[in-house]
C-alpha positions in Angstrom: 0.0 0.0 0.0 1.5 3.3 -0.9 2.1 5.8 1.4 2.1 9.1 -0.9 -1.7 10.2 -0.8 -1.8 13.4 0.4 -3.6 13.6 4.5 -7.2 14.6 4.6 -6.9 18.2 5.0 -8.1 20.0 8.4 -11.1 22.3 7.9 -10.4 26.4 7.7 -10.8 27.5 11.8 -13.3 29.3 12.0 -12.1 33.4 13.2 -13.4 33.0 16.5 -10.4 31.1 18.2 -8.4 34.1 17.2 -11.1 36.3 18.4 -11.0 34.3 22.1 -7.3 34.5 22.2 -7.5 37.7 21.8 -10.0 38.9 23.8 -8.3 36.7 26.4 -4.5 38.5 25.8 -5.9 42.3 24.6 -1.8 43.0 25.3 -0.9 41.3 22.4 0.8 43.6 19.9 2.1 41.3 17.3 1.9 37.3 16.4 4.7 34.8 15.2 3.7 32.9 12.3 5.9 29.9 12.7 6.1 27.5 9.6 8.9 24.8 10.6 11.8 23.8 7.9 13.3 21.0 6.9 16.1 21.2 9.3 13.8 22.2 11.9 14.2 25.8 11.9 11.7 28.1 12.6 10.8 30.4 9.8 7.4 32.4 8.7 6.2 36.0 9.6 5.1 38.4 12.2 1.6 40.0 11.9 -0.4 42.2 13.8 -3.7 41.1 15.7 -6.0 42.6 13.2 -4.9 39.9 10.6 -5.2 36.9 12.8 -9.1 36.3 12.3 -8.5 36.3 8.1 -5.3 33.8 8.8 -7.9 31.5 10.2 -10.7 32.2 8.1 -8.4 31.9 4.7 -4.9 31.1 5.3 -1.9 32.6 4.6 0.0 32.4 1.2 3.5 31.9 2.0 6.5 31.6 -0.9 7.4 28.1 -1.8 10.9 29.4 -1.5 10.3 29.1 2.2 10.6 25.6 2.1 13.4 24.9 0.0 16.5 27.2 2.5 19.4 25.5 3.5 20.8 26.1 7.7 22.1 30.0 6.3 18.7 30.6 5.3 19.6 31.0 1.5 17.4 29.3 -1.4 18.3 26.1 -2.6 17.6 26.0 -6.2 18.5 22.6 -6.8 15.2 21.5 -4.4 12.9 22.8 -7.3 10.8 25.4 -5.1 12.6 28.7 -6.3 12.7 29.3 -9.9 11.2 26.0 -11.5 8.2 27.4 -10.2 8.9 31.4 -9.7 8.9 31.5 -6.3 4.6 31.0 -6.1 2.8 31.5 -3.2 1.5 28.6 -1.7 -1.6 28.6 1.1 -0.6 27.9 4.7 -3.2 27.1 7.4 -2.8 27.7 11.7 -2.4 25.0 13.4 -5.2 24.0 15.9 -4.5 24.7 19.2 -0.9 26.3 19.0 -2.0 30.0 19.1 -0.3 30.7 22.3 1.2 34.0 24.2 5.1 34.3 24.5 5.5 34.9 27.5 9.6 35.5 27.4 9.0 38.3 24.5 6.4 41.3 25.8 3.2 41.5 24.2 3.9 39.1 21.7 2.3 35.4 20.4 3.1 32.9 18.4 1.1 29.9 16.1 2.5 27.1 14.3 2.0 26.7 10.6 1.5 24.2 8.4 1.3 23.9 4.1 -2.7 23.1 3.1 -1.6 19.8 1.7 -3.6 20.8 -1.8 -3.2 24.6 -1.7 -0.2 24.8 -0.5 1.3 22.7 -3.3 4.2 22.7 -4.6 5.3 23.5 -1.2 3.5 21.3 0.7 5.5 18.0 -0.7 8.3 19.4 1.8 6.2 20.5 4.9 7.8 18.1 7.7 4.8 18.1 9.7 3.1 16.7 6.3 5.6 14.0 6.7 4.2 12.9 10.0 0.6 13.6 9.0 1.4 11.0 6.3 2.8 8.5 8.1 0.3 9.0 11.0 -2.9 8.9 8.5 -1.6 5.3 6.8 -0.8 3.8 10.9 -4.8 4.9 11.7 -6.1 3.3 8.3 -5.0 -0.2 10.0 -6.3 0.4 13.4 -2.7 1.6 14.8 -2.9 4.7 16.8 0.8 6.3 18.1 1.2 7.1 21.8 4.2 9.4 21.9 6.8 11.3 24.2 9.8 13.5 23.3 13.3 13.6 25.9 15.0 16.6 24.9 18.7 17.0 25.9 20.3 20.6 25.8 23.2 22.1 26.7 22.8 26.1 28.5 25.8 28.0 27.3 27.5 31.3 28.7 25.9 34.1 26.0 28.9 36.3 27.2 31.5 34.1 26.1 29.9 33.1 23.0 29.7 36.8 21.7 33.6 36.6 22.2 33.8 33.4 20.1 34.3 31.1 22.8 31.6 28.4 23.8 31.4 27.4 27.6 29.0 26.0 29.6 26.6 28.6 31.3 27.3 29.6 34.9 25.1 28.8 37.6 23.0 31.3 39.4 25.9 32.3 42.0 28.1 32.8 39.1 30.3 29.8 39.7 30.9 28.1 36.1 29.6 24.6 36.2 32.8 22.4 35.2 31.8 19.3 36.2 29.9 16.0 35.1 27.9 15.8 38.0 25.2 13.0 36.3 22.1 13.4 38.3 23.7 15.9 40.3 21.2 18.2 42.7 23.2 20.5 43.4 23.1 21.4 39.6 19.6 21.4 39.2 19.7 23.9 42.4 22.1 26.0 40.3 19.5 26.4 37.7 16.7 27.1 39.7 15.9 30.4 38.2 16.1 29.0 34.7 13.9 26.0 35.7 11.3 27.9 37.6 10.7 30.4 34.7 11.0 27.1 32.2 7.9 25.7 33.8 5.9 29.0 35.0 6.0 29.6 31.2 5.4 25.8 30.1 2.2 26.2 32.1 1.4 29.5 30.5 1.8 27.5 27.1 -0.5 24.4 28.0 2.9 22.8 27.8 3.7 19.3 29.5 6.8 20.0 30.8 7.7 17.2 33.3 11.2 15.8 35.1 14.7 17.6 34.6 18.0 15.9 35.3 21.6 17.1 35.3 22.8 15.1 32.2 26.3 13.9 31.6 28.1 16.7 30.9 28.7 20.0 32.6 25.9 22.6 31.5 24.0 20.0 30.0 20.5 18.8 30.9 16.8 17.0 29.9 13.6 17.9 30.3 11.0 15.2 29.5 7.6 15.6 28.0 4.4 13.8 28.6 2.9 11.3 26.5 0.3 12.0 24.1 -2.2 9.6 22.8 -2.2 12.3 19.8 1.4 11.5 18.3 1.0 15.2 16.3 0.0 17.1 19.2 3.4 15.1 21.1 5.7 16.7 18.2 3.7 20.3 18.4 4.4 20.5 21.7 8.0 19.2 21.4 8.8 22.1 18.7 6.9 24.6 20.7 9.0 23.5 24.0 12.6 23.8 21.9 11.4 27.2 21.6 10.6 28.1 24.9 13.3 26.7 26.4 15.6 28.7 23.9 13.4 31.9 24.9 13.7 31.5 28.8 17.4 30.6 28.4 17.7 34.0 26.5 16.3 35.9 29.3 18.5 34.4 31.9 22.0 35.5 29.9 22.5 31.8 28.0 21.7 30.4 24.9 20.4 26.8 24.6 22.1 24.8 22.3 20.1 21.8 20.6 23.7 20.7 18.2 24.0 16.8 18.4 28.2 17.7 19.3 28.9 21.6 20.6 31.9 20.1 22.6 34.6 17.6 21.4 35.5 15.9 24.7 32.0 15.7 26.2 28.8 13.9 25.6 26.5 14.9 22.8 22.8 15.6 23.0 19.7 13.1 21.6 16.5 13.6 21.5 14.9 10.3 22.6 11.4 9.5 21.2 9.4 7.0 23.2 6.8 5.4 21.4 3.6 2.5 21.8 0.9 1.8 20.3 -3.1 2.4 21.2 -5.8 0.3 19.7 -9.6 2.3 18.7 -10.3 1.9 22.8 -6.8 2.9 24.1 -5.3 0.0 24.9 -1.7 -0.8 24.8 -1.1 -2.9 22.2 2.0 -3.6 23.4 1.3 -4.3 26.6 3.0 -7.4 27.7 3.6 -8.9 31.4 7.0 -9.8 29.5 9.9 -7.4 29.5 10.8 -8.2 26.4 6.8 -7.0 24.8 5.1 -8.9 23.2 5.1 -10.1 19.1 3.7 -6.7 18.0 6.4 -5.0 19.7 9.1 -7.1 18.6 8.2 -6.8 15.0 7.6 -2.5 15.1 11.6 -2.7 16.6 12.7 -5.4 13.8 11.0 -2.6 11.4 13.3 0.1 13.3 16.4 -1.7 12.8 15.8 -2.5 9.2 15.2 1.0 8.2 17.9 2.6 10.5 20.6 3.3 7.5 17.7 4.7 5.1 16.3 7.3 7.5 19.9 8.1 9.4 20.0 11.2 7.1 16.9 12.5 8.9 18.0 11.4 12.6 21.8 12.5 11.5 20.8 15.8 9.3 24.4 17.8 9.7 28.1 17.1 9.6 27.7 17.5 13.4 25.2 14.9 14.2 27.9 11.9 13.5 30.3 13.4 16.0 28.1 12.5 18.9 27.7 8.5 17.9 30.8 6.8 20.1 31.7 3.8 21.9 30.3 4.4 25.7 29.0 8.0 25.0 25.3 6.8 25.8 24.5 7.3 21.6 24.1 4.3 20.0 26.2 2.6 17.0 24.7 -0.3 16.3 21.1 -1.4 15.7 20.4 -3.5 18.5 17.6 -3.4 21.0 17.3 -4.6 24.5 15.7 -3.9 27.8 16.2 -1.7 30.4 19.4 -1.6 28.8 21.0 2.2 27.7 23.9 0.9 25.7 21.1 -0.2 22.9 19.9 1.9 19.9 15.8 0.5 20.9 15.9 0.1 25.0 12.3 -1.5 26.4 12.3 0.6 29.8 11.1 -1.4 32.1 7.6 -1.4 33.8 3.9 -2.2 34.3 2.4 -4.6 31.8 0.1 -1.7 30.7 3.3 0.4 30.2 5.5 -1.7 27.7 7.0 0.6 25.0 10.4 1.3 22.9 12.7 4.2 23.5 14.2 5.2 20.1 17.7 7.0 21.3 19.0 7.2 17.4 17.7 10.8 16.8 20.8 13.7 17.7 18.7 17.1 19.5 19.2 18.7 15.7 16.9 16.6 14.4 13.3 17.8 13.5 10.9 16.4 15.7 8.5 15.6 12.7 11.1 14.4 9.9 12.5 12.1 13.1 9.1 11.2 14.4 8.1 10.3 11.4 10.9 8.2 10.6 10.4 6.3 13.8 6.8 5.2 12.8 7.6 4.7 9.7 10.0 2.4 10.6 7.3 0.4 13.2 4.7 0.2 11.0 6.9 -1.5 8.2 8.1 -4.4 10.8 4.4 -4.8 11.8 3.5 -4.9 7.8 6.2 -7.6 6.9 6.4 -9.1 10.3 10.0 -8.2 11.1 12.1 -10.2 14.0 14.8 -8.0 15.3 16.6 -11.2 16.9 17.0 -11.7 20.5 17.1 -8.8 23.1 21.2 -7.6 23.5 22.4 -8.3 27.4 25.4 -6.2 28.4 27.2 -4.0 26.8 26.1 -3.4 23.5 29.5 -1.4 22.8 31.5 -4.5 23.7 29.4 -7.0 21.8 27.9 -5.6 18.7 29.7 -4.7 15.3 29.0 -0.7 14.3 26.2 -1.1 12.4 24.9 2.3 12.1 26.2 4.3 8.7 28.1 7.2 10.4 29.2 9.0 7.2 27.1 11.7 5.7 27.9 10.8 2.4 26.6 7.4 2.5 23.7 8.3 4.8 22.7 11.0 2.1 23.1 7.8 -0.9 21.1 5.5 1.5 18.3 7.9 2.2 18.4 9.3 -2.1 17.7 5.4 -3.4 15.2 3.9 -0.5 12.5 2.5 -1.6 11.1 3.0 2.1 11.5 6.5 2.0 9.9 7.1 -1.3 7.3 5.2 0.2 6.0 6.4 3.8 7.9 9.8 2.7 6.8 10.2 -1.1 9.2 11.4 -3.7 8.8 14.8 -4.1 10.0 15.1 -0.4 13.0 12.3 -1.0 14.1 14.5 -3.9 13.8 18.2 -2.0 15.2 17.1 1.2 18.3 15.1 -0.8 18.4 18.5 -2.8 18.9 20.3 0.5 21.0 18.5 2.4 23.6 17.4 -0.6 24.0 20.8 -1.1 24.5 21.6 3.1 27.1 18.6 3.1 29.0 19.9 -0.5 29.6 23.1 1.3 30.4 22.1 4.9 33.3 19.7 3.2 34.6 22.3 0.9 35.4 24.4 3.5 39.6 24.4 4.9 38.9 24.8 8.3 41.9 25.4 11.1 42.1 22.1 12.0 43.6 21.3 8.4 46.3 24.1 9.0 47.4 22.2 12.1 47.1 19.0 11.1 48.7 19.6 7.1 49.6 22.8 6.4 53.8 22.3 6.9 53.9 18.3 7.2 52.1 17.6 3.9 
């Protein structure tokens, strides 16, 4: 069954959710139109609050440029959305639900975006949260419904020091920097207090389920988790919507937050780990299993993970950066193996009530877009349910010690794996295989044509 039908569309809001979020924030001043890129950034326009009811009533015609920029924000020609088609404006719609105060930015807003899947063609065919409607829309026609969580991992940085090119971690709220590991640590989560307390007076603002925060495993790293949603799409709205608040409140407080997979070379990198079941029509857990090890169902959607890894790594890997972070005993995976209650694996079964049984997908790098990776996840699942998939017994130990590197950890080859999959082309459709490899050959071109000072030291007078 193909997988390239375009979703149902939603039906135009009608103006009076932007009349009650108004009426309900008369501050407001101006409002965020956020339409979300292939590589995850945030790009779209700011409007006042007289335009918001004909937004919802009609849509907003974006340029199908928009969709087709690389990470410097410059057209892509090669992705077919500039001049093959002179630049046409194509029809966005609001999300449902995401029109939402700011409260880090005074009297400002923001709402999420999204192409109309028919009006919003030739555009549309690279709108990531498309991708997941896709994907979601063929999971629902067999009776599969997603039940979703995002683990975000984020380093604060010093703003100071990065405007003098340096990159530290951020110091903690009596100025001391934080130089340690500190795993777990209290005392570090103490430090951050004032971030933290703003981070969730502000998720609650946002209708945001902001839940645990640990001290990761570096110094000025951390994770905040999210709850999960028996609506997988409202899961990955929220997930974008948090990155964004948390780089908002960080702002405030004198730091940046920094999503890269690798900012630092001798310290862990960051993941964004996307924990996944599934729900039948009544919402059971159709993976629920008194076994640790799940049941069939579950075993196929991980054999379906595992044999699609390679052919999606381009989307949970999207820059040079991302492979920097996948090493032996860094807690990033680098081999396709599964296993339980295991954190050495690529799909780890935490363990659990019956009712709870589901996989942890620890692949994705924190660059990834939430909807290209969450996408690529269930994609992956509901292929092993199609064709049955057995991922082969559970690993025990050390993954590092016992499996072979399995993962493709070279851009180039991702790129290849990802530009002739007939998965992809599948759950994905080919317009979006073609504009995405159009994008991200030419990011990878670039980043590999550039001398950087590392060459100078390493070849510059022993060559």
């Amino acid at each position: 069954m193909s997988m390239n039908r375009l979703p149902l569309q939603t039906p135009p809001l009608a103006a009076s959710e932007a009349a009650r979020f108004l009426a309900q924030h008369p501050q407001v001043s101006q409002i965020l139109l956020i339409l979300t890129d292939i590589n995850g950034i945030a790009r779209g326009k700011l409007v006042r609050p007289h335009e918001l009811a004909a937004l919802y009533a009609q849509g907003r015609p974006l340029p199908s440029s928009i969709l087709s920029l690389n990470v410097l924000g410059e057209d892509v020609d090669s992705t077919g959305l500039v001049w093959d088609v002179a630049d046409m404006d194509c029809l966005a719609r609001p999300v449902p639900g995401t029109l939402k105060p700011c409260p880090w930015l005074p009297d400002s807003a923001q709402v999420l975006l999204s192409m109309d899947p028919v009006a919003g063609l030739p555009a549309a065919a690279a709108d990531p949260r498309l991708a997941l409607v896709r994907v979601l829309d063929g999971l629902r026609q067999e009776g599969l419904y997603p039940v979703l969580a995002c683990e975000l991992e984020f380093y604060l940085l010093d703003r100071e020091s990065w405007s003098r090119g340096e990159v530290r971690p951020a110091p903690g709220a009596q100025g001391r920097p934080l130089a340690q590991t500190q795993v777990y640590g209290v005392h570090e989560l103490e430090d951050m207090r004032p971030f933290f307390s703003e981070l969730y007076r502000c998720s609650q603002l946002q209708g945001l389920p902001a839940e645990t925060a640990i001290s990761e495993y570096a110094p000025g790293q951390f994770e905040v988790t999210l709850t999960h949603r028996a609506d997988a799409l409202q899961a990955v709205d929220e997930a974008i919507q948090f990155k964004r608040l948390i780089k908002g409140v960080a702002e405030q407080h004198g730091m940046l937050a920094c999503f890269m997979a690798k900012p630092f070379s001798a310290r862990t990198g960051s993941g964004m780990h996307v924990h996944v079941s599934l729900a039948d029509e009544n919402g059971s857990n159709r993976f629920a299993s008194a076994a640790p090890e799940g049941n069939a169902l579950m075993r196929q959607a991980i054999g379906g993970m595992a044999a699609t890894l390679n052919e999606a790594m381009a989307i949970f890997a999207p820059h040079a950066n991302s492979y920097r972070r996948f090493r032996s005993g860094s807690y990033a995976p680098t081999a396709a193996t599964w296993g339980v209650n295991n954190r050495s694996v690529t799909f780890r079964v935490p363990v659990g009530a019956a009712a709870t049984r589901h996989i942890e997908h620890r692949v994705s790098g924190a660059d990834a877009n939430p909807y290209l990776a969450t996408a690529a996840v269930l994609a992956g699942l509901h292929h092993g349910i199609r064709e049955r998939l057995d991922p082969g017994p559970p690993m025990r130990g050390s993954a590092y010690e016992q499996a072979d590197q399995s993962l493709s950890l070279n851009w180039y080859a991702t790129l290849y794996a990802f530009e002739q999959s007939d998965f992809i082309r599948t759950y994905f459709g080919a317009a979006f295989q073609r504009i995405f490899s159009a994008l991200k050959r030419e990011q990878c071109e670039r980043f590999y044509s550039e001398v950087t000072t590392l060459d100078h030291d390493w070849h510059l007078r022993l060559a």
